[in-house]
C-alpha positions as CSV (number, residue, x, y, z in Angstrom):
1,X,57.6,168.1,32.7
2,X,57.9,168.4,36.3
3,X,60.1,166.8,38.7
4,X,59.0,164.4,41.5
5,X,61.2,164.0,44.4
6,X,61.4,161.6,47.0
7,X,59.3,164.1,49.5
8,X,57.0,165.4,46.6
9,X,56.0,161.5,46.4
10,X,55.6,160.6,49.8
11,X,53.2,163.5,50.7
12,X,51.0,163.0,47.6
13,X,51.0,158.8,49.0
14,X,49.8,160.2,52.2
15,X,47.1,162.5,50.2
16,X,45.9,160.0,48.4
17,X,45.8,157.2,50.6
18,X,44.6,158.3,53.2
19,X,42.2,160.1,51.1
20,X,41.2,156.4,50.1
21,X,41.1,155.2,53.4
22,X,38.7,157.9,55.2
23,X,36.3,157.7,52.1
24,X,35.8,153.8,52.6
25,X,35.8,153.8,56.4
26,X,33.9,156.9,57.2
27,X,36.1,156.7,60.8
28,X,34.5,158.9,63.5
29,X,38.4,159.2,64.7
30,X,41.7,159.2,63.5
31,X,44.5,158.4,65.6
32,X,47.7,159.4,63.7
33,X,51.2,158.6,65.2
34,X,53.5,161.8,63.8
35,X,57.2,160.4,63.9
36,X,59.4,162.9,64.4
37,X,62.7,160.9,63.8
38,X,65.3,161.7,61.4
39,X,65.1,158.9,58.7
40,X,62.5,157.7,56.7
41,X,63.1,154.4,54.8
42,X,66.7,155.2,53.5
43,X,66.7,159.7,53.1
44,X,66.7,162.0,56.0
45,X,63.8,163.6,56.5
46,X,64.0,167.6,57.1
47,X,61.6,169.4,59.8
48,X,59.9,170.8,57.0
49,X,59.0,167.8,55.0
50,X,57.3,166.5,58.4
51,X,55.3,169.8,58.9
52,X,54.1,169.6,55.5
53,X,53.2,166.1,56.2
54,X,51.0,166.3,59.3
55,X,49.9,169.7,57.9
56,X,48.3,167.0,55.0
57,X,46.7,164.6,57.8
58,X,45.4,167.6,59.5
59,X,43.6,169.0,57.0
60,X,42.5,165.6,55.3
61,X,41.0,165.0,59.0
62,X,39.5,168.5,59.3
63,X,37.9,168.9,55.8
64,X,36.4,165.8,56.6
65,X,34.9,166.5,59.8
66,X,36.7,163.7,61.4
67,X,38.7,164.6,64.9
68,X,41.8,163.6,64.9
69,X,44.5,162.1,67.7
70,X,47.9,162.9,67.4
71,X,50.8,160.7,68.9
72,X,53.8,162.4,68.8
73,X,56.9,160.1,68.4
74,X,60.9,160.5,68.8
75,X,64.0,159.1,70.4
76,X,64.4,162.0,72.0
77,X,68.3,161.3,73.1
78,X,68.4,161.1,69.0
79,X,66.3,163.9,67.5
80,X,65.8,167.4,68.9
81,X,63.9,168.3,66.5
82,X,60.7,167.7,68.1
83,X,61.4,170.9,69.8
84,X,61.5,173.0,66.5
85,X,57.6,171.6,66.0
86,X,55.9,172.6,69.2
87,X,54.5,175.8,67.6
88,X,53.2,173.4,64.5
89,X,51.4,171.2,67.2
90,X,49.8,173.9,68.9
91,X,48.3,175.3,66.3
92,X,47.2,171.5,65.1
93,X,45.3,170.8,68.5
94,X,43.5,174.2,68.1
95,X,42.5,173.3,64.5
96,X,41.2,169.8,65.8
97,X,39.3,171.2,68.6
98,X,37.5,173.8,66.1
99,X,36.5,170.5,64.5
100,X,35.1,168.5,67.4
101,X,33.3,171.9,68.2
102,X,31.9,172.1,65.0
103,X,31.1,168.5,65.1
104,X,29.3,169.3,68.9
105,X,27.1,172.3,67.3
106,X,26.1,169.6,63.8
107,X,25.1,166.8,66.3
108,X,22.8,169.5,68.5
């Protein structure tokens, strides 16, 4: 029997919504505002939970061929953890522009 914790939950809600959501709308974009703050409902919410959760978006969005705009959001006088992310975003927009790309070479 395995164990599902609070983060465990809230990633596969994210799978499988959104999952849900792109298979019914068929978007040709995604605009996705990544909060970067320190609380989610009522648990804090550690860097790595919110890299494994845009790291779900990303590649829900990229498997499905769909680009993908990212909104970064913090209190930034509040969480400095934005900061410990920067690599994860950069390697995010140069996954999304492999997609558009590949989208540009598919539409030519």
């Amino acid at each position: 029997m395995s164990i599902v914790t609070p983060s465990c939950q809230i990633l596969q809600n994210i799978k499988d919504g959104l999952s849900k959501a792109i298979n019914n709308i068929k978007p040709d974009l995604i605009i996705y505002s990544s909060d970067v703050s320190m609380m989610f409902r009522y648990f804090a919410v550690d860097v790595k939970l919110l890299i494994e959760r845009d790291a779900v978006v990303t590649a829900l969005a990229r498997d499905n061929k769909t680009p993908l705009c990212v909104c970064i959001s913090s209190d930034p006088f509040q969480d400095t953890r934005h900061k410990e992310m920067v690599h994860f975003y950069k390697s995010l927009v140069e996954d999304m522009l492999c997609v558009i790309a590949q989208n540009r070479n598919e539409k030519a």
